[in-house]
N, C-alpha and C positions, 0 to 999 in steps of 0.2 A: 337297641331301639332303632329304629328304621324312620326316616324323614325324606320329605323331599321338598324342592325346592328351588329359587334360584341363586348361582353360589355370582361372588362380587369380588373383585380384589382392591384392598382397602393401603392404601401408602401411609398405617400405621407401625411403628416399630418395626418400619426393614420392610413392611409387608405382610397383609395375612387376608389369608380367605375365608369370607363370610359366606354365609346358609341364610338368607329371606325365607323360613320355609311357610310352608304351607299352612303350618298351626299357629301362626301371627309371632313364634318366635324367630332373634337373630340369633345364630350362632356363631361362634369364632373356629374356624374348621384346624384341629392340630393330627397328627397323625401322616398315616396314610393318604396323600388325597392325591397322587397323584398327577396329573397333567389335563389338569382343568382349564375351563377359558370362562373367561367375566362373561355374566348373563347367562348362561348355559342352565338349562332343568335338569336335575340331578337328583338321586337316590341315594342316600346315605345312608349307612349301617355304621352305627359306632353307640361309645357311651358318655353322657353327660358329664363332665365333670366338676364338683362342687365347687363355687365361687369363680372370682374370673379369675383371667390368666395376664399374662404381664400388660399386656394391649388392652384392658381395661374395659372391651368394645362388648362383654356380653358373654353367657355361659359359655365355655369350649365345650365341642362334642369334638373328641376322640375318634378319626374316622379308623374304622377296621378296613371299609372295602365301601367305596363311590362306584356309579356307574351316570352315565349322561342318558335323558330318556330323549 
């Protein structure tokens, strides 16, 4: 799936990056993401994955490959 978005970094559990996207979901960005910066509009490719993840904060999407628009 492909989303976009603005990504956030959240001082849960050590840290994680969230996806504001565009389809009124939040996601919790795990994978690949690269060298991201808080606020940035971004393009996501990856895949959802069922139920949350330790940080409790909302689906994770598994990113394959981010890019900054």
């Amino acid at each position: 799936m492909r989303v976009r978005g603005k990504v956030e970094r959240q001082d849960l559990e050590g840290g994680i990056w969230q996806l504001d996207a565009e389809d009124g979901n939040r996601y919790t960005l795990v994978g690949a993401v690269g060298r991201l910066k808080s606020g940035a509009r971004v393009e996501v490719d990856g895949n959802v994955d069922e139920g949350f993840g330790i940080a409790m904060a909302g689906p994770q999407l598994r990113v394959t490959s981010v890019r900054e628009l």
